[in-house]
BAFI-741422 format. One record per residue (C-alpha): x, y, z; residue number from 1. Coordinates in Angstrom, 3 decimals, decimal comma, always signed. Example, Ala and Ser with C-alpha at 12.3 -4.5 7.8 and 13.67 -1.06 7.14 Angstrom:
2
SITE:+12,300:-4,500:+7,800:1
SITE:+13,670:-1,060:+7,140:2
// end
This chain:
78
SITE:+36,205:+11,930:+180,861:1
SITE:+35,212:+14,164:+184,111:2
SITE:+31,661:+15,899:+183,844:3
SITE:+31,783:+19,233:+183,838:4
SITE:+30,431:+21,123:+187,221:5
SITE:+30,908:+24,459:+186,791:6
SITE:+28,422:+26,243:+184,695:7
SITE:+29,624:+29,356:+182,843:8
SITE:+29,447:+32,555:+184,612:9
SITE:+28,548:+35,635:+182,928:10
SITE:+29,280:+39,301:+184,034:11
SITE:+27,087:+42,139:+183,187:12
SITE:+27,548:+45,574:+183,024:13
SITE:+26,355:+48,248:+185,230:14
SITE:+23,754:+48,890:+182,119:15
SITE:+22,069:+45,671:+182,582:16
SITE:+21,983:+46,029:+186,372:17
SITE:+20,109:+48,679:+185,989:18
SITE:+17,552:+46,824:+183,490:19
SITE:+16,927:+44,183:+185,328:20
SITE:+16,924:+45,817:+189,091:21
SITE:+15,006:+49,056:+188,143:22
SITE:+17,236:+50,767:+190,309:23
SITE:+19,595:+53,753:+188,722:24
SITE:+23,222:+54,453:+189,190:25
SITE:+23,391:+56,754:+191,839:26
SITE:+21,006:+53,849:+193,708:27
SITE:+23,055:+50,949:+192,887:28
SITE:+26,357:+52,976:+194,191:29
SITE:+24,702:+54,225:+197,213:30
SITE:+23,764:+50,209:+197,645:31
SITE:+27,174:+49,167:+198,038:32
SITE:+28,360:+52,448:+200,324:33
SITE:+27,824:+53,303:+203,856:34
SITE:+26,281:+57,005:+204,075:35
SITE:+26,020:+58,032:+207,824:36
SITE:+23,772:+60,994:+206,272:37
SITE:+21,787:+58,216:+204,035:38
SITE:+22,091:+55,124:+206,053:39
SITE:+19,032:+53,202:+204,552:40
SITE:+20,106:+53,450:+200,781:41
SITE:+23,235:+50,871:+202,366:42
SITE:+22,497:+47,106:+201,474:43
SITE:+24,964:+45,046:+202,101:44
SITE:+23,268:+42,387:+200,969:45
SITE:+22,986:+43,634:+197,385:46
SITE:+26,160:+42,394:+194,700:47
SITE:+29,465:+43,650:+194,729:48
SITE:+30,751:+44,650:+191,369:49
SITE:+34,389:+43,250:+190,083:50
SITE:+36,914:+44,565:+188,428:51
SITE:+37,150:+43,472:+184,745:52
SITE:+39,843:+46,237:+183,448:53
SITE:+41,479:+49,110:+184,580:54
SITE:+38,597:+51,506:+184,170:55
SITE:+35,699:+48,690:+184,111:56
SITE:+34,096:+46,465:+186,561:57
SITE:+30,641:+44,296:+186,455:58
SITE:+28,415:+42,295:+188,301:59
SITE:+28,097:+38,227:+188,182:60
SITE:+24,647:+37,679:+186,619:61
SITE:+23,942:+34,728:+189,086:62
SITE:+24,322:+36,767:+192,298:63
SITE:+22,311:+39,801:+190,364:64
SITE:+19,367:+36,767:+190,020:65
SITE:+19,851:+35,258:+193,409:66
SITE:+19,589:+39,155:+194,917:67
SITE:+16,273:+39,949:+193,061:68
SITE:+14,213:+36,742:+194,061:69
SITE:+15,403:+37,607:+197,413:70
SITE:+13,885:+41,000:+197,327:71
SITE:+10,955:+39,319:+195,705:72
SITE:+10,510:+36,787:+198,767:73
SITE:+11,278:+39,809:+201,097:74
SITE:+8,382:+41,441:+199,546:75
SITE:+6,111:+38,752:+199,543:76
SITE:+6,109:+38,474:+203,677:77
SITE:+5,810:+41,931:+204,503:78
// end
């Protein structure tokens, strides 16, 4: 019998983004979009959301994680 690898992955919705990142709607939006009036809310680093229905999309919690300690670290050396 073949170990299993792949640990579960678990989308969250933009609710719980907003928990755990602190950051509002309008923020995480203006995260994934480049504004040529607004260009330092852009971060391309930060999560892209999928789509999980026709009207519905979330974020995998893993890359959600993986973004925060690497604002975290970021922080740390400035």
């Amino acid at each position: 019998m073949a170990a299993q690898t792949q640990s579960a992955l678990t989308i969250i919705r933009r609710k719980q983004v907003e928990a755990r990142t602190g950051l509002s709607r309008s923020t995480i939006y203006a995260k994934l979009r480049h504004n040529p009036k607004r260009p330092s809310d852009y971060d391309p680093t930060f999560p892209r959301p999928i789509d999980i229905g026709a009207k519905a999309v979330g974020w995998i919690e893993a890359e959600i994680d993986a973004w925060l300690t690497a604002q975290i670290q970021k922080s740390r050396k400035a």
